[in-house]
Each structure stands twice: as structure tokens, then as C-alpha cells.
C-alpha positions as CSV (number, residue, x, y, z in Angstrom):
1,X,-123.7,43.7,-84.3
2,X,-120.6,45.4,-85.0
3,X,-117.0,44.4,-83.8
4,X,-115.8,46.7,-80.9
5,X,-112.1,45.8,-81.0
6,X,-109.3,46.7,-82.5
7,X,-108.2,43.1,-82.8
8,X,-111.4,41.9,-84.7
9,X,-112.4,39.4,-82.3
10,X,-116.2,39.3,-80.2
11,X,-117.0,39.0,-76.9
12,X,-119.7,36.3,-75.9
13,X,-122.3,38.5,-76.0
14,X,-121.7,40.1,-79.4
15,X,-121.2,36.2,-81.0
16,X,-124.9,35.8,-79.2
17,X,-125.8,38.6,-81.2
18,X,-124.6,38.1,-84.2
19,X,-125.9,34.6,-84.6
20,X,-129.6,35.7,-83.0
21,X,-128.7,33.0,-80.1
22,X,-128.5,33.5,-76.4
23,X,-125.4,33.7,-74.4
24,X,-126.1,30.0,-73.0
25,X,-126.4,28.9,-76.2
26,X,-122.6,29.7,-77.6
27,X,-121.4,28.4,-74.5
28,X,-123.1,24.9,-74.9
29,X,-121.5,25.3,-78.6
30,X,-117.9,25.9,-77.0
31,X,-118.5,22.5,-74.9
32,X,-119.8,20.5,-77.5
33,X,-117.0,21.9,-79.7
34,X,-118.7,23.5,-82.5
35,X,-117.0,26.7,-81.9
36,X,-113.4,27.3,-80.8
37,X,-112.3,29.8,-78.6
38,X,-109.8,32.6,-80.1
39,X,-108.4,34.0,-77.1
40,X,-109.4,36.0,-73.9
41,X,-109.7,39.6,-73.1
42,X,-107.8,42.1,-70.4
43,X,-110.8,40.7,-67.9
44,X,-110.2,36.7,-68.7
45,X,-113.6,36.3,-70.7
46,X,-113.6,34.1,-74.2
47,X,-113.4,36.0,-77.6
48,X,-113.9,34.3,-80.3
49,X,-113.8,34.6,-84.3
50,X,-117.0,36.2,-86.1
51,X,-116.0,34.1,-89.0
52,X,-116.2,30.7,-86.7
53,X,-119.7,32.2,-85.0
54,X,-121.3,32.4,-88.8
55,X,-120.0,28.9,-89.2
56,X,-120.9,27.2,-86.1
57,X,-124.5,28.9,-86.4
58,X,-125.1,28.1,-89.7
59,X,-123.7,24.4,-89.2
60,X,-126.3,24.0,-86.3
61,X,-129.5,26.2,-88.2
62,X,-131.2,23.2,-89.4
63,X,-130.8,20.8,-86.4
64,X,-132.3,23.5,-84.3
65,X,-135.0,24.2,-86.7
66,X,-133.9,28.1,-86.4
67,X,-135.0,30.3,-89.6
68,X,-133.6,33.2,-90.2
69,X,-136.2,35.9,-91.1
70,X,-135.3,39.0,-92.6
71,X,-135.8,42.0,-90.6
72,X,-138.9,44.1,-90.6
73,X,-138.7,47.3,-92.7
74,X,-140.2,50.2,-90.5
């Protein structure tokens, strides 16, 4: 995942990304509040912090019983 603007913020998609979540997944994280919203784009949508993505994902790895597996050397 690499961050796309200037400003160093991520888009919903990119914070699903970065924490190998789906998009429904970091919204349920903004209404449960384990993950603040930084701002919103030119188009209204929710950026958000990469710092307070890695955070919030790693905060909620072990309730979700999520492991994180390396990736797969091709």
C-alpha cells in the first residue's frame, strides 16, 4: 500500500489495505471508535491517519484472532 497524497493521509480503501481488512471492517472500527477520522477529501469521503490504521489494527489483531503471515516469496 503506498500513500497517494500529498498530504499523507489514506483513503478508506488504502487503510483496508494496509491493515489486510475489508472496507466494512474500518468502517465498523470508525463506529465503534477505534479509529478517528482525520479529515475528508475534495469528494467528501473519510481519510484517515496510516499511523492510527496500524494502531487500531494492531489493538484489534488478537480479539479477531487475525495473524499476520508474512508474504510468500515467488
Amino acid at each position: 500500500m503506498q500513500v497517494t497524497r500529498a498530504d499523507g493521509y489514506i483513503t478508506t480503501d488504502q487503510a483496508a489495505a494496509m491493515a489486510r481488512v475489508q472496507v466494512g471492517t474500518i468502517r465498523a472500527w470508525v463506529a465503534r471508535g477505534h479509529l478517528a477520522k482525520a479529515g475528508l477529501d475534495e469528494r467528501g469521503h473519510n481519510l484517515y491517519r496510516p499511523l492510527d490504521v496500524a494502531r487500531a489494527e494492531a489493538k484489534l489483531r488478537k480479539a479477531a484472532r487475525r495473524i499476520i503471515l508474512p508474504p510468500v516469496a515467488a
